[in-house]
N, C-alpha and C positions, 0 to 999 in steps of 0.2 A: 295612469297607464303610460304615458310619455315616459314618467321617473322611469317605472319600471322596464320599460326599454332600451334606457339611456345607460340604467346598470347593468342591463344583460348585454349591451355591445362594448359596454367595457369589459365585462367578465372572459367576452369570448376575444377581445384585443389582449388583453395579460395570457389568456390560456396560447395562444396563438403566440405568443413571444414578443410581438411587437409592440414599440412603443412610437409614438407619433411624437410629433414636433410641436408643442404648443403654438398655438399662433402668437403672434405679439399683441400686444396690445396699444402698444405707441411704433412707429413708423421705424424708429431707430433703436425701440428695444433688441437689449442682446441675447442670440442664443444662449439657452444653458448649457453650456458644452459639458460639465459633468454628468446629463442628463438623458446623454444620449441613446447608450444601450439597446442596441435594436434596432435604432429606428431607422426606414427604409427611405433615402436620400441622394438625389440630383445635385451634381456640385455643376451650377451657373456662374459663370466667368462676367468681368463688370462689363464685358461687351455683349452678355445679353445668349450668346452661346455659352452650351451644353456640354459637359467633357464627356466624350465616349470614346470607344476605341478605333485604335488604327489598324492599318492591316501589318505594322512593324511588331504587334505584339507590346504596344506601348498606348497611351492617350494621348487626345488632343481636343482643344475646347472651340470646335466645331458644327456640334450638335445645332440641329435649329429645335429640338425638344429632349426631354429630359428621358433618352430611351435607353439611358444604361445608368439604370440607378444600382446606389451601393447599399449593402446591408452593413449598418458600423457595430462593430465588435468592439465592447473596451477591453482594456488591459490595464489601464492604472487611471489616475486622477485627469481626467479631460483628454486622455490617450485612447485610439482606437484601429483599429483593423478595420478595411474598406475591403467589402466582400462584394464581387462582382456576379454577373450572373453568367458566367461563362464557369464558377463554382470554383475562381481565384480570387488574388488577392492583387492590390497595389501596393508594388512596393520599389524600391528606389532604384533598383534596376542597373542605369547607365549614367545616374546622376544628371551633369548637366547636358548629356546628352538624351535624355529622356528617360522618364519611370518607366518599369516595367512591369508586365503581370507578376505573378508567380502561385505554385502552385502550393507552395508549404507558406505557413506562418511563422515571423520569428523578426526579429528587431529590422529587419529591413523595409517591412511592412508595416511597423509601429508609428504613427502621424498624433503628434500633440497640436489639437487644436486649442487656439486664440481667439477669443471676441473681441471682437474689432467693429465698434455698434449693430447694426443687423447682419454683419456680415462676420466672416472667420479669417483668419492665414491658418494656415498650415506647415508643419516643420516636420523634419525629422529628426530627431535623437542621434539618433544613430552616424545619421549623416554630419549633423551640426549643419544643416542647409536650411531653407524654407521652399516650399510648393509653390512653380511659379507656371505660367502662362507664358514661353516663348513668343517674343513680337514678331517674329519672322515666319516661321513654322507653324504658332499656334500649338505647339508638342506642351504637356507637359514635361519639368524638368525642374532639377534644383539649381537654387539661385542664392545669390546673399539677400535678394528685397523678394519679398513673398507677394502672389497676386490675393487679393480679396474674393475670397469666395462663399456667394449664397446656399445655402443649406438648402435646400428647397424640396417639402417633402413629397414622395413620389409612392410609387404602388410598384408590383411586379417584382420585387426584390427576391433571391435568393434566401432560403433560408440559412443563419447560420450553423457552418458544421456544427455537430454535439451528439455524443451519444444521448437516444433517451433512456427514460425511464421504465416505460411499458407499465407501468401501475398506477393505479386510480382508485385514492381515496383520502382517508385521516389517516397520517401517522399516530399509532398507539403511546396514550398519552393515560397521567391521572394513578390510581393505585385501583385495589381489586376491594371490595368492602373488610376484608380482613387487612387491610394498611400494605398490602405488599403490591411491590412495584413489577411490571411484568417484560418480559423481552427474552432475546438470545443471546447469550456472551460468546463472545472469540476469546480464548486465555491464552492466542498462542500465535500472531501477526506481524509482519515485517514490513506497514508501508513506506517507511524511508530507505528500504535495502538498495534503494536507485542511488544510493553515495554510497554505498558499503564496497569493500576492496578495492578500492582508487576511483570508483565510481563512474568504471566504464566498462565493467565486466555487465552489469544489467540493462539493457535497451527500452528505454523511454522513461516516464515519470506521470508520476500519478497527477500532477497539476501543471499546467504554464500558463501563463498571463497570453499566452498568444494561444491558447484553445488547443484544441485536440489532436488538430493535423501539427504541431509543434511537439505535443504530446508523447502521442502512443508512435513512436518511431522505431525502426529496428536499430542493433548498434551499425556503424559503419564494416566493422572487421569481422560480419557476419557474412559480405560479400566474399565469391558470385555465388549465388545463390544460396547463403547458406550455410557454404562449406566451412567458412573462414567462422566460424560458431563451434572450434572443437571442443570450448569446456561444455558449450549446450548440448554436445552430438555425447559428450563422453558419459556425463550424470545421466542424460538420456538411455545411455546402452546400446545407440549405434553408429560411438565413432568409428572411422571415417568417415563414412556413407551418405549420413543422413544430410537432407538437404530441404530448403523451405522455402517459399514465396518471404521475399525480406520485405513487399510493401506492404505498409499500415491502411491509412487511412487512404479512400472509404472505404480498400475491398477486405483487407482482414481474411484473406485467404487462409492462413497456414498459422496466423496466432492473432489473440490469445488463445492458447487450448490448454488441456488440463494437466499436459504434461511435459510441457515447456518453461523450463527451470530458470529461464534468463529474459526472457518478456514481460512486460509491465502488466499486470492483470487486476490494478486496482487504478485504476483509473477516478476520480474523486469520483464521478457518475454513476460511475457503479457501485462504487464505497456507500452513494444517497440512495440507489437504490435497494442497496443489502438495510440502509436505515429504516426506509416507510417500508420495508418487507416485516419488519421488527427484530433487527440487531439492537440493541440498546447498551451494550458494552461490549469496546472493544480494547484490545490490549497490545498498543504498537512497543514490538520488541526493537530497541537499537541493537543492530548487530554487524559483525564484522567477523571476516576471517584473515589474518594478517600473512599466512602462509600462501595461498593462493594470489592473494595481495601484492606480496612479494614477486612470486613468477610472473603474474599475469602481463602479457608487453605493452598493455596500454592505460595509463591512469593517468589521472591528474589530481588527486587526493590523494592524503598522507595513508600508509597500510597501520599506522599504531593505532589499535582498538580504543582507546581513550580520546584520541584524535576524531574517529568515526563518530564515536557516541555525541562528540560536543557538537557534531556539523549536523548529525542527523537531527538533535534537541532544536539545533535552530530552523532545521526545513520543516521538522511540524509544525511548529509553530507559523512556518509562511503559511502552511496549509490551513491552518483554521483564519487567521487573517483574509484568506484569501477568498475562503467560502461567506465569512462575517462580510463581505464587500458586496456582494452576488446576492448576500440577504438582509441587506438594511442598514449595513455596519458592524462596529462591534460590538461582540457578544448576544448581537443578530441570530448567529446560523446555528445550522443544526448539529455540528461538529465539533464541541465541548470539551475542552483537556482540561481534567479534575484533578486534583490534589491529594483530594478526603473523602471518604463515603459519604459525608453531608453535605460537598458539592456532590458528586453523582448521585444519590439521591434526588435531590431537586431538578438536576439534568433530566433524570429519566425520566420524571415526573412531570416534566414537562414536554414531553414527547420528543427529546435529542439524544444523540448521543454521546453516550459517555466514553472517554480515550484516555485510557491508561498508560503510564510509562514504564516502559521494563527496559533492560540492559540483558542482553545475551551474547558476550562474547569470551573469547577463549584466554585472555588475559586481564580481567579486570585489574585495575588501577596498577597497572605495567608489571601483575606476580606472574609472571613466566618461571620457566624454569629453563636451567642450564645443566648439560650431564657433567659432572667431572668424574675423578679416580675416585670420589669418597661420595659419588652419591647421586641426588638432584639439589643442584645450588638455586635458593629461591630468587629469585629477582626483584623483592619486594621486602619491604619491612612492615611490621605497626603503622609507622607512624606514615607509608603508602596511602593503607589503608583508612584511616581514617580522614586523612585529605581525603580521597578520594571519594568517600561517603558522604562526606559535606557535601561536596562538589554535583555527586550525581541529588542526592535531594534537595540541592536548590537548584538545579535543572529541572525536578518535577518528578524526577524519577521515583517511585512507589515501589518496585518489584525487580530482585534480581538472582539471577542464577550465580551459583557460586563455581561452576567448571563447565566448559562447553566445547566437547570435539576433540581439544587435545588436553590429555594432563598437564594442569598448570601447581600453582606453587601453594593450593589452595585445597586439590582434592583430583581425583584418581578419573575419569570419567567410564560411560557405558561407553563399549565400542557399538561403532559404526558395523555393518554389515555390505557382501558383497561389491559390487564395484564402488559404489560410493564409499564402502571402509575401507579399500586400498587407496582410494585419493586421499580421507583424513587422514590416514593410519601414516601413508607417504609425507603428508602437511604435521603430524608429528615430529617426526623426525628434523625436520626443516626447523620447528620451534623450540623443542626440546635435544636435541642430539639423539635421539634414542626411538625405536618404534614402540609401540606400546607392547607391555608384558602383561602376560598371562597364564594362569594358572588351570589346575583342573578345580573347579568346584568341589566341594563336598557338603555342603549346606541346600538347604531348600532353593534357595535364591540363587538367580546367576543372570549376568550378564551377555547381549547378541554374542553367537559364536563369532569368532575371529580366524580370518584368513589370508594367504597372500599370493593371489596371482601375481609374480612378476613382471608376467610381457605384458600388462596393461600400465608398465612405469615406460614403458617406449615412448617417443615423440615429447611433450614439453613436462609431461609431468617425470623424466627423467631429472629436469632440473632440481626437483627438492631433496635429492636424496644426495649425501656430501661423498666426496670422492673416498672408494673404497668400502664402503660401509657396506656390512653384513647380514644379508636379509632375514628374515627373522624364520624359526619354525616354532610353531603352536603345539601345545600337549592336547592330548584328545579333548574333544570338550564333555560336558558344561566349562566353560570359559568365566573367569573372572580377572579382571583387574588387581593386581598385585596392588596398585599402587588405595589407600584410603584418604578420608579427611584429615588435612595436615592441624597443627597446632595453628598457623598461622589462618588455616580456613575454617576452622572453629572459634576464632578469634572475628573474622570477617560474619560470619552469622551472629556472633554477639552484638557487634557492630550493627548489622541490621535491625537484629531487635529493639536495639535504643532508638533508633528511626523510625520504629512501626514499620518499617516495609517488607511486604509478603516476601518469601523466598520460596523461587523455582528450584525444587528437587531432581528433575528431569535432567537428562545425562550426568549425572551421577550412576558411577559405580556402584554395586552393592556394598561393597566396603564403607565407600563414603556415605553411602546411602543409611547405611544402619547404623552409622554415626551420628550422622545430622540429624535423624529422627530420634536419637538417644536424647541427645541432646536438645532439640525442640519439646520434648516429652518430660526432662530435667526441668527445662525451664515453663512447661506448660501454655506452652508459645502458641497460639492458632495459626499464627499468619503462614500457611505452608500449602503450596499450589503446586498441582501435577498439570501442566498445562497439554501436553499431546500426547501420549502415553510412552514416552520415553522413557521409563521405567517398566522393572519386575510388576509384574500385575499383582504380585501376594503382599507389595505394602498400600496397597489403596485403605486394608483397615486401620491403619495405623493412622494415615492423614487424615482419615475422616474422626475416627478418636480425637483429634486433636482438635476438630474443630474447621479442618481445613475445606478445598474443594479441587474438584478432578474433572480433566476432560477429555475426555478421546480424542485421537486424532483424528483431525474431519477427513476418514474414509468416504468411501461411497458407502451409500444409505446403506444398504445388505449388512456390511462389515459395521457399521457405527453403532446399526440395532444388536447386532450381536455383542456388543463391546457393551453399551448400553444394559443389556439383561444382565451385562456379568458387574457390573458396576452395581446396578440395584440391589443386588444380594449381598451385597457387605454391608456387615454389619454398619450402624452409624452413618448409613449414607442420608445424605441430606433432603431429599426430595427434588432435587435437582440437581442440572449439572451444566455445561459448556463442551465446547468442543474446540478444537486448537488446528487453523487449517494452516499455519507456518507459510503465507503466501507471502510469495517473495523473497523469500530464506531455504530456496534449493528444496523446495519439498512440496510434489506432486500434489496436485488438488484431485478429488474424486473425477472419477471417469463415468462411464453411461453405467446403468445399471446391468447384469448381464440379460437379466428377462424384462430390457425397457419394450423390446418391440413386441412379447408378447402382452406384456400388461405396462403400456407409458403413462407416465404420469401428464395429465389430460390438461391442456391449456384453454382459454382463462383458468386457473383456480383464485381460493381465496385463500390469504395468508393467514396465518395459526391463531388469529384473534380472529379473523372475520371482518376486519376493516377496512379491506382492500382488496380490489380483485390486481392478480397480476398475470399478465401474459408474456408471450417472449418477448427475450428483449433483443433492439435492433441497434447497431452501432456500424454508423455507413450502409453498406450495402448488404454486411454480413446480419443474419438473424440468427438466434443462440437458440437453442434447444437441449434442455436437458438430459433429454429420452437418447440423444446424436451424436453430442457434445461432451455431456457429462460437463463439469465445474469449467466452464474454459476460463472465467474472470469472475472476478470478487462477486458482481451485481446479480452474480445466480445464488447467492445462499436464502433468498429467500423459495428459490424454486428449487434446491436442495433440502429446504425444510418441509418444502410438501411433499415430496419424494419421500420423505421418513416414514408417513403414512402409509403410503405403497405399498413399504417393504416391509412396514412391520405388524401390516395385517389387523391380526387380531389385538395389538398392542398399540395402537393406530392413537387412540387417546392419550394413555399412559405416555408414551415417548414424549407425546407433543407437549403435556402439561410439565413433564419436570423440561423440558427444551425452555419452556414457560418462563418457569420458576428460573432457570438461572442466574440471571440479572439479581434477584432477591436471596441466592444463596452467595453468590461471590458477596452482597452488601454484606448480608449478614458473618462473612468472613472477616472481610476487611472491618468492619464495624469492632469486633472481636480484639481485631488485632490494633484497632487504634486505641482501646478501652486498655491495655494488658498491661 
């Protein structure tokens, strides 16, 4: 009976967060300062007092008891965050005129501790000082000689910031007695777009070594209020006007919400919680737009798309290190970047998630195009292309779109519609000399209608457009793309295929579209993926003929089951499918459903296996609500998958099972295409 209460008060100390400070067991053993994590801690000065605070909004080691303990947060190897209960932080302040609180986390607040036999020093990085005890004052303050300070473990600690989870149970692990692996795929995701176009157009970042309030921040040049956000008010559709609460953490007043285009809404937390909901593949797109890139007034990264891709390859990669540290080490976490279907496979079946690498940008391996007197002059060669195919597959990259947004030197793309196609349409011309052209259809198929409000080019997106240049008029629609698959992008899909890596169809042109699948069809190719229904809906039979897989765009539930039924009815469809919610890459996430408040979808539920009940989830002060909310951030798709049920009634099984199956239909694609 002892044991067994000795392990129930550990279970409920791990579940609770906290970790406690071993005692020593010799007088002059040393803390483990690696070890820390959590733990709720009195720093005692060798004169026997207590640091607490002053009324300067700084400390002082005056305490006669330990009544302003710190909760330590790490951040790297024996580094950590001193989390106060005033629900700040220590950080270096005024230097050697004393530390000071603060209310954000970020290298000023970062402290590497040293064991120095039972006792510690303290430094800062940042500062290149050490944490000292004033002999005069008693203030803390940085010094060149550090004082010695006792760890000393305490109670009453503040919890530290963190979004949680809201769900409770086993992540879905193992296979189903028929050998197949079970989950939700995303085939269509942006979480590095936080360095994408100089990588200050998007406000916050899905990870920081300094937590969440360093995190999820808004940009600065969205101030006052908001205004200073015109590419976020213009994708939106109410520039000027529109305006937002610009603080984050804890209130989360005014974002993340589901239709805010430049807010961080993947947050790594919410990323774990969309995993134990049952996401088990996801597909992080590197992406870039070099035209907006170009205008926008504040960057500090290069705008060249090949540029983007290499920096974003490297912040995934911090990402899964980051979460491998948080779970044991490496190759610890649940956050998986696969290669091969027989890594993902064994990923999924282990109950993690699988992270796909794609490339979606508008010039791969620098084939732009240039207008001259005689044509479009490509910007790239052969032998571009196949450097640049080495390149992205030993980055990791598996899957790539061969045109995106503007016509490049490769293939024709689908237009853009209403205001968001007069900003690409304008970022054409910026890239290409030329707006995009367009024909009247005559075939089954066609491309979004195209249009051109002029007086939405006023204010900064005046700048793309080159002096004198002639605005375009369109022939009635059905609309199509003059331009098709070039030789040179016929060539770049051949090149794929000797890599095995899947190619995205989507924004493609009909032109190029009915090329590329001529030609995948020649070569009897599978590896071919419609990730968010950016195509004509009449070649879904052709991809699944081939072997391939489809996913709608993650609409709101209503819209997705309707997308869904027209999906199943093609011929060759697989038994499942994915859906593609493009978060982070300018593309609206689902909103409430319109009859949430007559029929909402009912909290607690349990997720699509049953192995987890999940409730709302809480992030600071804000509480998320499906029914209210609709998608405001990543960590709802598992309460956007129960929602499916909702809305799709009588079909309430059926959706769920091929939602199921998708994990096991993208293997079985990519499996295909690494056989071929």
């Amino acid at each position: 009976m002892a044991r067994k209460r000795w392990l129930g008060l550990v279970a409920a100390v791990l579940v609770a967060g906290v970790v406690t400070i071993p005692g020593p067991t010799e007088a002059n053993a040393a803390p483990d300062v690696n070890n820390l994590d959590g733990a709720c801690v009195a720093l005692k000065a060798p004169s026997g007092k207590y640091v607490v605070r002053n009324v300067l909004g700084g400390y002082q080691a005056t305490g006669s008891g330990p009544t302003e303990p710190f909760r330590l947060q790490r951040t790297s190897q024996a580094s950590y965050l001193f989390y106060g209960t005033e629900r700040d932080f220590v950080a270096t302040g005024l230097g050697s005129l004393g530390v000071l609180k603060s209310a954000a986390a970020g290298p000023q607040a970062d402290w590497k501790l040293t064991a120095s036999g039972n006792e510690v020093t303290i430094s800062s990085p940042a500062a290149g000082q050490q944490l000292a005890v004033d002999s005069i004052f008693k203030i803390l303050a940085l010094r060149g000689t550090a004082t010695k300070f006792t760890l000393e473990e305490a109670g009453g600690c503040a919890a530290a910031p963190e979004a949680e989870l809201n769900i409770d149970g086993t992540p879905l692990s193992g296979t189903t007695p028929e050998g197949e692996v079970r989950g939700i795929v995303d085939l269509h995701n942006h979480l590095t777009a936080y360095e994408f176009m100089g990588g200050d157009i998007h406000c916050g970042e899905p990870f920081s070594p300094y937590g969440i309030t360093a995190a999820l921040v808004d940009c600065p040049d969205h101030e006052p209020h908001g205004l200073g956000g015109w590419l976020e008010n213009l994708v939106s559709g109410a520039y000027p006007g529109l305006t937002h609460d610009t603080k984050g953490w804890p209130t989360f007043k005014d974002w993340p919400k589901h239709n805010s285009l430049t807010h961080e809404a993947q947050y790594y937390k919410w990323i774990e919680r969309a995993w134990r909901g049952g996401l088990r593949v996801y597909t992080n797109l590197f992406v870039n737009n070099s035209a907006l890139c170009d205008i926008y007034p504040i960057k500090h990264n290069s705008c060249d798309d090949m540029d983007a891709v290499r920096l974003q390859a490297q912040r995934i990669r911090q990402l899964e290190s980051f979460i491998d540290e948080r779970n044991g080490g490496p190759g610890k976490g649940w956050f998986r970047i696969v290669t091969d279907p027989g890594q993902a496979r064994s990923v999924i079946e282990q109950g993690k998630l699988a992270v796909v690498l794609g490339v979606e940008v508008s010039q791969p391996f620098g084939c732009g195009i240039k207008v001259s007197a005689n044509g479009d002059v490509p910007q790239c060669t052969q032998a571009d292309i196949d450097a640049g195919l080495d390149e992205m597959y030993d980055l990791g990259v598996r899957r790539m779109f061969v045109c995106h947004k503007f016509d490049n030197a490769l293939c024709g793309v689908r237009f853009d519609e209403g205001t968001q196609g007069v900003v690409v349409n304008a970022g054409n011309v910026w890239t290409t000399g030329r707006f995009w052209e367009a024909e009247t259809c005559t075939g089954p198929r066609h491309d979004n209608p195209v249009s051109f409000e002029s007086d939405l080019l006023a204010g900064p997106l005046q700048a793309l457009l080159p002096d004198g240049v002639t605005l375009p008029v369109y022939p009635s629609a059905p609309h199509c793309n003059i331009h098709g698959l070039t030789d040179l992008g016929r060539y770049a899909m051949e090149g794929m295929m000797a890599r095995g890596m899947m190619i995205d169809i989507d924004h493609m042109g009909v032109k190029s579209m009915d090329s590329a699948l001529s030609l995948l069809e020649e070569k009897a190719y599978p590896g071919v993926v419609s990730s968010h229904s950016w195509l004509d809906p009449g070649y879904y039979e052709r991809i699944f003929a081939l072997g391939g897989i489809a996913g709608p765009y993650g609409n709101g539930t209503q819209q997705f089951t309707a997308d869904w039924r027209t999906l199943r009815n093609v011929p060759n469809y697989p038994g499942g499918l994915g859906a593609g919610f493009d978060t982070g890459g300018f593309g609206a996430q689902p909103g409430p459903r319109p009859d949430a408040a007559a029929n909402p979808l009912h909290y607690p539920f349990q997720t699509f296996d049953g192995g987890s009940t999940v409730d709302r989830q809480r992030t600071g002060q804000r509480v998320f609500d499906l029914n209210a909310d609709g998608m405001a951030h990543y960590g709802m798709v598992p309460d956007w998958m129960a929602d499916l049920k909702v809305a799709s009634g009588p079909d309430a099984d059926a959706i769920t099972n091929d939602m199921g199956r998708g994990a096991e239909v993208y293997l079985d694609t990519w499996e295909r295409t690494a056989a071929w």
